[in-house]
C-alpha positions, 0 to 999 in steps of 0.5 A, spaced: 500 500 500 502 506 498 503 511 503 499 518 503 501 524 507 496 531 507 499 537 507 494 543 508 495 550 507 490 557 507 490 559 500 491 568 502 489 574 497 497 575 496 498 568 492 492 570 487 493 574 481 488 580 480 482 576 478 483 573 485 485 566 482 491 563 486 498 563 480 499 558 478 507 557 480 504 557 486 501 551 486 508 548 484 511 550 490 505 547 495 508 541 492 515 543 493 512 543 501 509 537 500 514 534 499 518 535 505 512 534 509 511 527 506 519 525 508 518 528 515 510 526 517 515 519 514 519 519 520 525 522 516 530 528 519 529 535 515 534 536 510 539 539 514 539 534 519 541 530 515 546 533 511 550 532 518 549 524 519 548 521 512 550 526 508 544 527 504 543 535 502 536 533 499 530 531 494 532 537 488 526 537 483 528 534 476 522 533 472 514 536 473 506 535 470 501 539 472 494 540 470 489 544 472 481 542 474 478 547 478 481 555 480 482 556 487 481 563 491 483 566 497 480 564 503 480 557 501 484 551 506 486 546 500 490 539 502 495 536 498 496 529 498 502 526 496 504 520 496 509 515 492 508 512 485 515 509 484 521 508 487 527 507 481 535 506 483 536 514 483 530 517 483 522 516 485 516 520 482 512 523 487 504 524 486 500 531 489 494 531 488 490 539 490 484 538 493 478 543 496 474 537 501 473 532 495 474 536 490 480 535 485 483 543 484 490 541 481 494 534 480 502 534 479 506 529 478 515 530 480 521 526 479 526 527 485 533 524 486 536 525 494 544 528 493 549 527 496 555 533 495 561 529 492 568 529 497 571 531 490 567 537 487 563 539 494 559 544 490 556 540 486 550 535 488 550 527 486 545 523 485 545 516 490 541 510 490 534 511 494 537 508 501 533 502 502 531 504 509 528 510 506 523 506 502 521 503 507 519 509 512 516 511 505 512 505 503 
């Protein structure tokens, strides 16, 4: 069974244009939030711990789909629901689904790895195998 996390947010007046629609790159980064919340509610560190311990910088975002169903506005709570679809040797593809209640708002699909810096060229990142226990915490 795959594991679903929900992440809430108050849509507010400053994340919609003029017409009062929320802009749309807003909806990209709410799964970007997501999907941390989803490692964290899994019982993994935050990045920045776990940069310390494992050295695992984080899940940079390498691929996105997005389609819009419904508009949203100011004033509304949305849920995200994020879950994994896939897990491959170096990356996982998350899913987001928006929603308002049971209504489907927005629907995104990304594609992440987790990097590490390399002892060899520290400002560079480097995908990694997805660590077998955080498949685990994760599914």
């Amino acid at each position: 069974m795959t594991k679903t996390v929900i992440h809430e947010i108050e849509v507010t007046f400053g994340d919609c244009d003029p017409a009062g629609i929320v802009f749309y790159p807003n909806f990209s980064r709410w799964m970007d939030a997501s999907s941390l919340n989803f490692f964290v509610k899994c019982g993994l560190l935050p990045w920045r711990e776990l940069v310390k311990t494992r050295g695992i910088v984080g899940t940079p975002l390498l691929e996105i789909h997005t389609k819009f169903s419904r508009p949203a506005t100011y004033g509304e709570r949305l849920q995200i629901h994020t879950s994994v679809t896939e897990w491959r040797d170096k990356v996982f593809m998350h899913r987001h689904l928006v929603q308002r209640g049971d209504e489907l708002i927005c629907e995104g699909t990304e594609t992440r790895a987790f990097v590490i810096r390399p002892a060899d060229a520290p400002d560079r990142i480097k995908a990694i195998p997805v660590p077998e226990d955080i498949k685990a915490m994760c599914s």
